[in-house]
C-alpha positions in Angstrom: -44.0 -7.8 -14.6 -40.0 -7.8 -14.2 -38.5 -6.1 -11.6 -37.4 -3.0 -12.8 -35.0 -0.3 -11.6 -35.7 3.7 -11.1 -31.9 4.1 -12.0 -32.9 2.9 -15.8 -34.9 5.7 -16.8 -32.3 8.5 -16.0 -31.2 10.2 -18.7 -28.7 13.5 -18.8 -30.9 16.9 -18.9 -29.7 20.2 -19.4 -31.8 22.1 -16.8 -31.8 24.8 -19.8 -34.0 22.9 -21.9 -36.9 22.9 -19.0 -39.2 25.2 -20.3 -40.0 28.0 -18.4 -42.4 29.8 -20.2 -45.0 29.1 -23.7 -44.6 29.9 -26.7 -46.3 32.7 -28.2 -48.7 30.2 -30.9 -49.4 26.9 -29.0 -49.1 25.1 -32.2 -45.6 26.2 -33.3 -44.3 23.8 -31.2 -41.9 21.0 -32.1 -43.4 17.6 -32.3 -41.0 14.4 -32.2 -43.0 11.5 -34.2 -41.9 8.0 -32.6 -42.6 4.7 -34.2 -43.0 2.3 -31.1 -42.0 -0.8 -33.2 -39.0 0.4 -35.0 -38.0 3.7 -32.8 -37.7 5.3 -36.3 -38.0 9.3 -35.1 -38.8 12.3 -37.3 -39.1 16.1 -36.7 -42.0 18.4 -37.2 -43.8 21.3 -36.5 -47.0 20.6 -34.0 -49.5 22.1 -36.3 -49.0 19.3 -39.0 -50.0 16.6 -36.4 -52.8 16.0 -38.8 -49.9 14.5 -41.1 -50.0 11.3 -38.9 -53.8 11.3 -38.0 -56.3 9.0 -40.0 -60.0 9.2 -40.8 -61.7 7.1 -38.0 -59.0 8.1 -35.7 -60.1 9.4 -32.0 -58.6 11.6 -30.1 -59.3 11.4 -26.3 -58.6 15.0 -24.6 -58.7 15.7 -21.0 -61.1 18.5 -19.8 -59.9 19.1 -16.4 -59.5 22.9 -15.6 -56.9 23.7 -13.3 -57.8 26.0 -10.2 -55.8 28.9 -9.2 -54.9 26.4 -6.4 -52.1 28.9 -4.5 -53.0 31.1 -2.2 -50.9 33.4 0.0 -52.3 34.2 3.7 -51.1 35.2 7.2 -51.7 34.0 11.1 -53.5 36.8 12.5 -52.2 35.7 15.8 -48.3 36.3 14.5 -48.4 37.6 11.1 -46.3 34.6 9.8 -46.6 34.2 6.3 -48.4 31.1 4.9 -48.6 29.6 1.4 -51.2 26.9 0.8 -51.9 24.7 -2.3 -55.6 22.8 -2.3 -55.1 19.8 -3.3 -58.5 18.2 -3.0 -61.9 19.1 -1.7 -62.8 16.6 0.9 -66.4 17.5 2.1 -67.9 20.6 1.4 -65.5 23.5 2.5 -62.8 21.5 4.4 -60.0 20.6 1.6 -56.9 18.7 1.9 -54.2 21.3 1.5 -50.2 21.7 1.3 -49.1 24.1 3.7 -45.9 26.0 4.0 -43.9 26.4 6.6 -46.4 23.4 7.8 -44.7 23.8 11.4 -46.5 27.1 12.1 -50.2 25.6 11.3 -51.8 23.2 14.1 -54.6 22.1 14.9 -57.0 25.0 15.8 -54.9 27.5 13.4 -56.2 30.2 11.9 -55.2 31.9 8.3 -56.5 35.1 6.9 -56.5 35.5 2.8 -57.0 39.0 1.3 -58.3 41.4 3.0 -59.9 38.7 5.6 -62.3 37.4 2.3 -61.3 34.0 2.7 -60.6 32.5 6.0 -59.1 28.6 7.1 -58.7 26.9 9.9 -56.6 23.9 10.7 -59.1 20.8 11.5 -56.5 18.1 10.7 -52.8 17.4 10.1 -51.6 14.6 7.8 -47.8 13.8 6.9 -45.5 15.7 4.5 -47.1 19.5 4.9 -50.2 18.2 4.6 -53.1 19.9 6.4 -57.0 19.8 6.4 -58.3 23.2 6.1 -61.9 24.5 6.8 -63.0 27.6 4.6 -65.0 30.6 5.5 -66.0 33.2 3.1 -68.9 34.9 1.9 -70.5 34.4 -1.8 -69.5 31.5 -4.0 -66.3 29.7 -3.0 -64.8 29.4 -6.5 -65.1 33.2 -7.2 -63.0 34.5 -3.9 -60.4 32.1 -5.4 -60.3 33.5 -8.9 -59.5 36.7 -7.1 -56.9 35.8 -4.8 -55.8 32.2 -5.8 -52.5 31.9 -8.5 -52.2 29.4 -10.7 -49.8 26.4 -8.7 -47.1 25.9 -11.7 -44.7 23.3 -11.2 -41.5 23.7 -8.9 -39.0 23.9 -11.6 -40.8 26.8 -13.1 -39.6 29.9 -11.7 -40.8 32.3 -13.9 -44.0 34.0 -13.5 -47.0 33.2 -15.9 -48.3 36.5 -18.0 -51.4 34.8 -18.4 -52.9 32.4 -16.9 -54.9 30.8 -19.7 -51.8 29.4 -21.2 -51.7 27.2 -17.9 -55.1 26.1 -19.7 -55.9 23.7 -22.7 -58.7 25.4 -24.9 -61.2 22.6 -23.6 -60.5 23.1 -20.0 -64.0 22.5 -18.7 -64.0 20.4 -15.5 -62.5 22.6 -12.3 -60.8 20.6 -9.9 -57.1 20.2 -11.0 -53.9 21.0 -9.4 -51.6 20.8 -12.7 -52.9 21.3 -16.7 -52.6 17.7 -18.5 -50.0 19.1 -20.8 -50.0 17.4 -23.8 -53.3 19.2 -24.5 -52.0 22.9 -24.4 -50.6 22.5 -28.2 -54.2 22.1 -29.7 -56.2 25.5 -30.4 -59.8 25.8 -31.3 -58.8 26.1 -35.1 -56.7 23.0 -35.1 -59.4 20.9 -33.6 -61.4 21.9 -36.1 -59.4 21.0 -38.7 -58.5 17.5 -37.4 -62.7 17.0 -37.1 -62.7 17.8 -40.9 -60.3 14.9 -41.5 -62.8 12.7 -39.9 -61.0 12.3 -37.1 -62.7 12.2 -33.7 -62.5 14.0 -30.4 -63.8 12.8 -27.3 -63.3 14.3 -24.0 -63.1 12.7 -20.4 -62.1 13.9 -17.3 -58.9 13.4 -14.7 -58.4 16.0 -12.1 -54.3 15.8 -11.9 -52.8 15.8 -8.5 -49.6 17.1 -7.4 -48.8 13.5 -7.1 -48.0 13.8 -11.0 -44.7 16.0 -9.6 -43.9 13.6 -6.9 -40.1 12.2 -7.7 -40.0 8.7 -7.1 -38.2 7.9 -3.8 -37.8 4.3 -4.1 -35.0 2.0 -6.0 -37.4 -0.3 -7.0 -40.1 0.9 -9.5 -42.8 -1.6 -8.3 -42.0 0.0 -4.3 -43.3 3.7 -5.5 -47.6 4.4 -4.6 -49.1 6.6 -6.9 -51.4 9.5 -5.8 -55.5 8.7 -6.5 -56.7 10.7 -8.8 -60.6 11.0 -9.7 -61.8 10.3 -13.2 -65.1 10.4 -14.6 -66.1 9.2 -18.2 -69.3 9.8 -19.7 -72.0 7.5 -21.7 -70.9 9.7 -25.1 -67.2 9.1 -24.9 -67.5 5.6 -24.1 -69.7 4.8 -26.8 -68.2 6.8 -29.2 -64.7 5.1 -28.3 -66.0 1.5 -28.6 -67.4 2.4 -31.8 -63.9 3.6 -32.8 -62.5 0.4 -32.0 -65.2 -1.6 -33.4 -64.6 0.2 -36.8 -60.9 -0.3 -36.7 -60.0 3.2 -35.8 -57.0 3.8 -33.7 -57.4 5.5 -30.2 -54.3 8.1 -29.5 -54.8 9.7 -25.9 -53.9 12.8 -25.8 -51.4 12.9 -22.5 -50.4 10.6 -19.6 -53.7 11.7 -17.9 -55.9 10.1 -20.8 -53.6 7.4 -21.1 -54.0 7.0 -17.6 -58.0 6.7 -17.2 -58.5 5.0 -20.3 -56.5 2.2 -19.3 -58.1 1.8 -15.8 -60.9 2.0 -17.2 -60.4 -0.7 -19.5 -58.4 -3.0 -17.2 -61.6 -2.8 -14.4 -64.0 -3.7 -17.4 -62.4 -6.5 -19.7 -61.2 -4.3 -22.3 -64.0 -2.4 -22.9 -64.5 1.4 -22.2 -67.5 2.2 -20.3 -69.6 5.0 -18.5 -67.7 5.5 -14.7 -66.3 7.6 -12.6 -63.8 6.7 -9.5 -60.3 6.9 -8.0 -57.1 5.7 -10.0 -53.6 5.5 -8.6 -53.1 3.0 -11.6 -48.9 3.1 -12.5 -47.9 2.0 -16.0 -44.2 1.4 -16.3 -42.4 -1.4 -18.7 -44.1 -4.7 -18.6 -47.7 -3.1 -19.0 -49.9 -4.6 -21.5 -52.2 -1.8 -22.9 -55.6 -2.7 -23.6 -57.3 0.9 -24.3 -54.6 3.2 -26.6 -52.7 2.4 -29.8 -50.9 5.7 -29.9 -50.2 8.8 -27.6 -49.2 12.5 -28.0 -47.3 13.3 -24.7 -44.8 16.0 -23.8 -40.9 15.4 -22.4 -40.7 14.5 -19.3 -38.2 14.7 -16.3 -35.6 11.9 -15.7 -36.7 9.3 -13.2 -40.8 10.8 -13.1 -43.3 7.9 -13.5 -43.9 9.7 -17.0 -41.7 8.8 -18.5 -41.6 5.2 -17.2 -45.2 5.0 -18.3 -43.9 6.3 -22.4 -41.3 3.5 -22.3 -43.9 0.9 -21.3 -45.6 2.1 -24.6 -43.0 2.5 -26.9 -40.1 0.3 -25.4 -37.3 2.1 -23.1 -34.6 1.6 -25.6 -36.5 3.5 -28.4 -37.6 6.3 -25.8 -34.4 7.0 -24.2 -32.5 7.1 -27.7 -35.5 9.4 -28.6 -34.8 11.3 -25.5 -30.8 11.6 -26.5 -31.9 13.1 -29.8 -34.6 15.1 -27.8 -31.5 16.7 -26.2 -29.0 17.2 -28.7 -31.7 18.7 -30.7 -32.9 21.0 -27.8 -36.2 20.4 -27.6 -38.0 22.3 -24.7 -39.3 20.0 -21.8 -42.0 19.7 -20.2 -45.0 21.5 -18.9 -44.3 24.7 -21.3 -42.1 22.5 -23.6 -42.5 20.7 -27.1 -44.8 17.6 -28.0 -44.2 13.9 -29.0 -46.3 11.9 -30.4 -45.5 8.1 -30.4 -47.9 6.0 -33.5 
């Protein structure tokens, strides 16, 4: 691949167009409709994605459910206030957590939740906030943290979330993420439905998104910046029925970065082909990929500079995604995680 430079996919960004809350009807969203060969752009409503879909299509959703990952505790010892973001369970009850402020939390730590429900302490420190954490509790882990956990929204989101299924695609399934794959919070039970009427299909895999997903990219050069692992898993029944797709001349349109994401590593680690596997990706996809698993994708807009939006222009060419992202503006459009849809074909 060429060398390419972060400075390339900055684009200007009216911080008013970040989206800080969702719409009232998940479909009414807008939808910008890319063609990757000739950049040709149109506008629509989300709801009449079934415009652009074909019989023998597939759809490939991501299932994840996101955790109400935040909690808020205090050191018993000083009654310092802590927040702590899970980021990933590493072996039964010790997780791998972002702590603020990290300087009050050593080794040997302790941090009270609630009313002293849900206890850590500090087993490990790693770099950047980072800190192993070893829970106590009493009942079934998952259910203290739907009672005192929030829902970890992304930093540029400062207003509070009403509710907290709209953080939540309708097929959320899987527990284990730190962030919703976005691109799947337009669809609602009833539109699914309708698209399976076409004779379009839906098949579901799973990618637990990490807060890497937020991570600016620090470096100058693209090819310097490491991706977060994430963990996949794809089953026997979406792997079949997306090889039959493609055997049938169907086209496969991942629904979000995230499917885009495990589809392709999935396909790069087996010829082409889409098989039964689960694993760790920190795959990156910027210009200069060659795709092997998607024809098209429906995606949201992303921040200037993210590694999302490096990974749309590797699809649909950076000139035709930054001029889309021009119009994007000037036609205010709502960005990301709460904001409109795009679908590139």
């Amino acid at each position: 691949m060429k060398k390419v430079k972060v400075e390339e996919f900055d684009f200007n960004l009216p911080e008013e167009l970040i989206a800080q809350t969702p719409l009232a009807e998940r479909t009414e969203s807008r939808l910008m409709v890319l063609d990757k060969e000739t950049g040709a752009i149109q506008h629509e409503v989300f709801k009449n994605i079934t415009s652009f879909l074909k019989p023998g299509d597939c759809l490939v959703l991501n299932d994840t459910k996101v955790m109400p990952a935040r909690l808020y505790g205090v050191k018993p010892d000083t009654g310092a206030k802590i927040e702590v973001l899970l980021l990933k369970q590493e072996d039964g009850d010790r997780w791998e957590t972002l702590v603020k402020p990290a300087k009050r939390i050593k080794e040997g730590s302790q941090i009270l939740f609630g009313d002293g429900q849900l206890t850590a302490v500090c087993v490990g420190e790693k770099e950047h906030g980072g800190r192993i954490l070893e829970f106590s509790y009493e009942g079934i882990f998952y259910e203290v943290l739907d009672e005192l956990g929030e829902m970890p929204l992304p930093p540029y989101i400062k207003e509070q979330l009403e509710e907290r299924d709209r953080y939540q695609t309708v097929f959320a399934k899987e527990r284990g993420s730190a962030a919703a794959p976005t691109a799947g919070l337009h669809f609602t039970e009833e539109l699914l439905e309708e698209i399976r009427a076409m004779g379009v299909h839906t098949a579901f895999l799973t990618l637990h998104v990490g807060l890497g997903t937020f991570r600016p990219v620090s470096v100058d050069k693209i090819e310097e910046h490491e991706m977060h692992a994430e963990f996949y898993h794809v089953s026997e029944g979406t792997a079949r029925l997306i090889e039959q797709v493609k055997a049938e001349g169907g086209r496969i349109i991942s629904v979000g970065t995230t499917s885009t994401r495990t589809l392709e590593t999935v396909a790069r680690d087996h010829d082409g082909h889409i098989q039964a596997t689960s694993g760790w990706t920190d795959i990156f996809i910027y210009p200069g990929f060659e795709f092997k698993a998607i024809d098209g994708m429906i995606t949201n807009f992303h921040l200037p500079k993210s590694t999302l939006i490096m990974l749309v222009s590797a699809l649909a060419g950076k000139e035709h995604v930054l001029n889309a992202y021009k119009e994007a503006v000037a036609e205010k459009y709502r960005f990301f995680s709460f904001g409109d849809a795009m679908l590139i074909k």
